[in-house]
BALOBA-1460 file (C-alpha; in Angstrom, 3 decimals):
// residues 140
<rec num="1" residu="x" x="-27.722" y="-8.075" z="1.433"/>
<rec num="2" residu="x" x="-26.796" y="-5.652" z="4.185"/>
<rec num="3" residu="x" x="-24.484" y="-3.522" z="1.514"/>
<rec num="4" residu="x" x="-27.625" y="-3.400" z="-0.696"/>
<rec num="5" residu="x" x="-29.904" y="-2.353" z="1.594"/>
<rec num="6" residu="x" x="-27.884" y="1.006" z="3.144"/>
<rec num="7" residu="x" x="-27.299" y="1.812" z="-0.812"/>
<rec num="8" residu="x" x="-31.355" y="1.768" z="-1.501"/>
<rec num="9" residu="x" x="-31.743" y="3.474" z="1.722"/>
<rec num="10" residu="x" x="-29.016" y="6.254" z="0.926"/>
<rec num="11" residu="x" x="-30.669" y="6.824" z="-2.299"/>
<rec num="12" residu="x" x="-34.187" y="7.744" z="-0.788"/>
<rec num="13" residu="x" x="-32.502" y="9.894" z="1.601"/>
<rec num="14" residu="x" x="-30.282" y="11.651" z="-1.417"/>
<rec num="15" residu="x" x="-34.192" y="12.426" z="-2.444"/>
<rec num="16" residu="x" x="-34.372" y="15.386" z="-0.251"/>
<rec num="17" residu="x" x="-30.787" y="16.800" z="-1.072"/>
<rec num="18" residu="x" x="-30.490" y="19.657" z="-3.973"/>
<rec num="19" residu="x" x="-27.281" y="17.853" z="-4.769"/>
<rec num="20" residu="x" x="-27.092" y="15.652" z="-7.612"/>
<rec num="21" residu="x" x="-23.877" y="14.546" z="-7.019"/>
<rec num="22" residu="x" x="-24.440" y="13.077" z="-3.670"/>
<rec num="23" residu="x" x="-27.134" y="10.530" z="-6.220"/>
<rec num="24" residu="x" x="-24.558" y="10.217" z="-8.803"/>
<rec num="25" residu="x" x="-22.208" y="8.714" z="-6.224"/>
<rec num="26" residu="x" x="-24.740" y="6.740" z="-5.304"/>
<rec num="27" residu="x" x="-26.131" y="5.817" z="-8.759"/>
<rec num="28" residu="x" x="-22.417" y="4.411" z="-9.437"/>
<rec num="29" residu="x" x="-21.930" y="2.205" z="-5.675"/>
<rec num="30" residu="x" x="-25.316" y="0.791" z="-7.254"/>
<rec num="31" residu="x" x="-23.553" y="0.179" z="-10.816"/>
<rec num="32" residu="x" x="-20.420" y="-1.138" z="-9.041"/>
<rec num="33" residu="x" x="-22.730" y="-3.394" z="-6.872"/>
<rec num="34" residu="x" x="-24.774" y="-4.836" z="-9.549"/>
<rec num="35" residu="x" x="-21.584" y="-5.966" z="-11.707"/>
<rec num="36" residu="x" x="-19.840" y="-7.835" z="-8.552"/>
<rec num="37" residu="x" x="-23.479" y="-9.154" z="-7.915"/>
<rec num="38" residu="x" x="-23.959" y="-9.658" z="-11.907"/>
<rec num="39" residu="x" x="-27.012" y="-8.257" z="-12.119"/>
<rec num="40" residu="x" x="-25.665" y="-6.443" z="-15.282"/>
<rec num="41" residu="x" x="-28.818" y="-5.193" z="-16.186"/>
<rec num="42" residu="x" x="-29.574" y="-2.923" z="-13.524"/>
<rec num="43" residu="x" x="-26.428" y="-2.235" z="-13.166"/>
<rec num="44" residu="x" x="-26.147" y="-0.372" z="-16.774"/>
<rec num="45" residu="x" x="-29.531" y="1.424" z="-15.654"/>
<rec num="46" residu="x" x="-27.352" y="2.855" z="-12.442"/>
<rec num="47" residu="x" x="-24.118" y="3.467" z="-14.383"/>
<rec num="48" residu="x" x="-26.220" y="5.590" z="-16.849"/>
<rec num="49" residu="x" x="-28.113" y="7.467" z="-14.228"/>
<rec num="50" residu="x" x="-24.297" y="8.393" z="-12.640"/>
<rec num="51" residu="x" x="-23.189" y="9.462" z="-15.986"/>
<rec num="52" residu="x" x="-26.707" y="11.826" z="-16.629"/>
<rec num="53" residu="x" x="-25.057" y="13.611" z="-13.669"/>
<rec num="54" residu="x" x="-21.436" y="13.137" z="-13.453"/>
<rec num="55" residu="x" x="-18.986" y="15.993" z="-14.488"/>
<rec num="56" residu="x" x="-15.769" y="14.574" z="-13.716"/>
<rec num="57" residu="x" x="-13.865" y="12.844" z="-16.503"/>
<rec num="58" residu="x" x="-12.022" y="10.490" z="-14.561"/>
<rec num="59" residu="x" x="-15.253" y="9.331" z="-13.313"/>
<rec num="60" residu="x" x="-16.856" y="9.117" z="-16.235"/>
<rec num="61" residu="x" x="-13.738" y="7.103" z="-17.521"/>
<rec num="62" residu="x" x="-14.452" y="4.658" z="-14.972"/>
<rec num="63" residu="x" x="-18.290" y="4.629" z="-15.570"/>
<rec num="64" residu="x" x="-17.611" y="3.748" z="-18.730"/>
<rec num="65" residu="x" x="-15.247" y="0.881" z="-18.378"/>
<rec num="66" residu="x" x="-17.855" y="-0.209" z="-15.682"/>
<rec num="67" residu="x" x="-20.837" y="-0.189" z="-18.469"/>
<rec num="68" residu="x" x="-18.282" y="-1.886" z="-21.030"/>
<rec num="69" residu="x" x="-18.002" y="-4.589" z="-18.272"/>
<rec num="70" residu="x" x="-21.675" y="-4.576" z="-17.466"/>
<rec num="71" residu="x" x="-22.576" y="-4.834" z="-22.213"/>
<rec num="72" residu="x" x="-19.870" y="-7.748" z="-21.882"/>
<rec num="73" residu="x" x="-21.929" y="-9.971" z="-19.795"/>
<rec num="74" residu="x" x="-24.982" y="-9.453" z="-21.289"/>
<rec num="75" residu="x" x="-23.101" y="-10.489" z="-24.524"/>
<rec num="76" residu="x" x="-23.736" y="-7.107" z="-26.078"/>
<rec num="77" residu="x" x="-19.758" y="-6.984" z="-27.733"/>
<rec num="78" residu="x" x="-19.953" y="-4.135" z="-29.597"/>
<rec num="79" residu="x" x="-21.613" y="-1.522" z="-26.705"/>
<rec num="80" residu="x" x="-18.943" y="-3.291" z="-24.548"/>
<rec num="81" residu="x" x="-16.228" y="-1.990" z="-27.584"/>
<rec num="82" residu="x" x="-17.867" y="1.312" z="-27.750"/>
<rec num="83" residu="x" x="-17.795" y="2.099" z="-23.775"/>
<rec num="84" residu="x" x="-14.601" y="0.338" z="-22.808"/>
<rec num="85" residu="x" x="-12.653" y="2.566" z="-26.148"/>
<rec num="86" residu="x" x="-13.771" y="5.609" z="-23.958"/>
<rec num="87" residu="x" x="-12.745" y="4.757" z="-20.902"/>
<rec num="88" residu="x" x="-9.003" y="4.037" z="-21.941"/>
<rec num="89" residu="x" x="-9.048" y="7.900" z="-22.249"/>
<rec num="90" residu="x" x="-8.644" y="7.635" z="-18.530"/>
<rec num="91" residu="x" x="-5.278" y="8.771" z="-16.848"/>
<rec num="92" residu="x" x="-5.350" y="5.696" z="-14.420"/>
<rec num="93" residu="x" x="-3.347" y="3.285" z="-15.980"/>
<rec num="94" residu="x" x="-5.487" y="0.688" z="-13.839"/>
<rec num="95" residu="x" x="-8.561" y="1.306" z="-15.455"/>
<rec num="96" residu="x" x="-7.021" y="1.340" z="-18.740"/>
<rec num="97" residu="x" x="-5.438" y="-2.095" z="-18.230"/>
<rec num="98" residu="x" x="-8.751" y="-3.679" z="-16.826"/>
<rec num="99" residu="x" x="-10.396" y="-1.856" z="-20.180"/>
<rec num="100" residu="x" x="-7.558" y="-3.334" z="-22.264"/>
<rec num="101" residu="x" x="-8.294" y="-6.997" z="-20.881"/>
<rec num="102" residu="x" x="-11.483" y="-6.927" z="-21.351"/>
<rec num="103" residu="x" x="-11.090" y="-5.651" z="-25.021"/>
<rec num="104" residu="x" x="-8.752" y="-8.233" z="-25.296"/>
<rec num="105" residu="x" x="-11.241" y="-10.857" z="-24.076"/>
<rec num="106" residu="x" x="-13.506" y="-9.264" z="-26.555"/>
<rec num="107" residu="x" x="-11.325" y="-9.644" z="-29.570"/>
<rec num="108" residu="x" x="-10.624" y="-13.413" z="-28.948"/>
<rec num="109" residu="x" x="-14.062" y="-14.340" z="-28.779"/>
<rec num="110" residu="x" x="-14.671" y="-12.707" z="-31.922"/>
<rec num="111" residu="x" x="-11.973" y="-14.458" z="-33.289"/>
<rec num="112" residu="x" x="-10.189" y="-11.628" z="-34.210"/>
<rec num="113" residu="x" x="-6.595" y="-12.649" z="-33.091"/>
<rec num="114" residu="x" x="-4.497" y="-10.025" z="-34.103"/>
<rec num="115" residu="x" x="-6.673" y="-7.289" z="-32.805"/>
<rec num="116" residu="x" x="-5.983" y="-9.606" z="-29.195"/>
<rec num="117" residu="x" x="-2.478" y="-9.288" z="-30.480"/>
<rec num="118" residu="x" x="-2.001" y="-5.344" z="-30.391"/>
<rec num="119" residu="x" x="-4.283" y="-4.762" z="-27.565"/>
<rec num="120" residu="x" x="-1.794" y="-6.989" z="-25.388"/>
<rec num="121" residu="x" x="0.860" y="-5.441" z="-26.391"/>
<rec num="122" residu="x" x="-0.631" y="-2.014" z="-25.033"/>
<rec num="123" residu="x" x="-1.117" y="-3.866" z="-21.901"/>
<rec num="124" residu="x" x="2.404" y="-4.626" z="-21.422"/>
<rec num="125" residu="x" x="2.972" y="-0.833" z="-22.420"/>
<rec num="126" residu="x" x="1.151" y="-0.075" z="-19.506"/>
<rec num="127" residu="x" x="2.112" y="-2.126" z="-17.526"/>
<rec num="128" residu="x" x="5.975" y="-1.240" z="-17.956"/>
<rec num="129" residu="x" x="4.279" y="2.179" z="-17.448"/>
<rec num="130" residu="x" x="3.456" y="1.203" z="-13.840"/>
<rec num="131" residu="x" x="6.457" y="-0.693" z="-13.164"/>
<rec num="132" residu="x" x="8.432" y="2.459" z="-14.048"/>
<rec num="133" residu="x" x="6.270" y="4.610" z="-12.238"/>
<rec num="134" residu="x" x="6.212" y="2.099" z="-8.844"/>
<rec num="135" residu="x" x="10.218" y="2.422" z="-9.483"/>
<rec num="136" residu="x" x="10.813" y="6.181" z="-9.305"/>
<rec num="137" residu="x" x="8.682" y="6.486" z="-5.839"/>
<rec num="138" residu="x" x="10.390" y="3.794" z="-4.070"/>
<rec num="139" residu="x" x="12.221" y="5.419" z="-1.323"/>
<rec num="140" residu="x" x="16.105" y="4.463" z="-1.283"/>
């Protein structure tokens, strides 16, 4: 695809820059892309790359949900566990309720129904979280 090719072409130009953030960025568009393409394996090669580099924690907490996403379709539940616990460290309560569902997804297949149980309800804590947040900003 178009998308696919100016992301492979950005990364041999981020060859020449001293800048390894510019490749991190880069690394993760490549993650991001391989997941919506699933392609999960070379997307957890990208995602790891980014986070070699990465010093930001919020990115990082999104890397992470990413790779938990990326172990979950390869059927690899308990990397998917391991990665998507550390992104719910992350302050966007959006990434923490797309970690939570897929936790939750995790759980039931496992059979492990009250673990689905509790994990829901933190979903619903965050999402009141939003709701309450969304609530104070609107302008009367």
């Amino acid at each position: 695809t178009k998308a696919k090719r100016l992301l492979d072409k950005a990364l041999y130009l981020s060859n020449g820059f001293e800048d390894d953030y510019v490749k991190s960025d880069i690394y993760f568009s490549l993650g991001k892309f391989y997941i919506k393409s699933k392609t999960p394996d070379k997307a957890i090669d990208y995602i790891h790359r980014s986070l070699n580099i990465v010093e930001d924690s919020t990115q990082k907490y999104e890397l992470y949900k990413m790779l938990g996403e990326a172990y979950w379709d390869i059927n690899q539940s308990d990397s998917a566990t391991l990665y998507l616990n550390k992104s719910l460290k992350n302050p966007d309560l959006f990434v923490r309720i797309e970690s939570y569902r897929l936790l939750k997804q995790i759980a039931i297949s496992n059979k492990e129904l009250s673990e689905s149980y509790l994990i829901n309800e933190r979903i619903i804590a965050c999402n009141d979280s939003l709701q309450a947040y969304n609530h104070s900003n609107k302008i009367i």
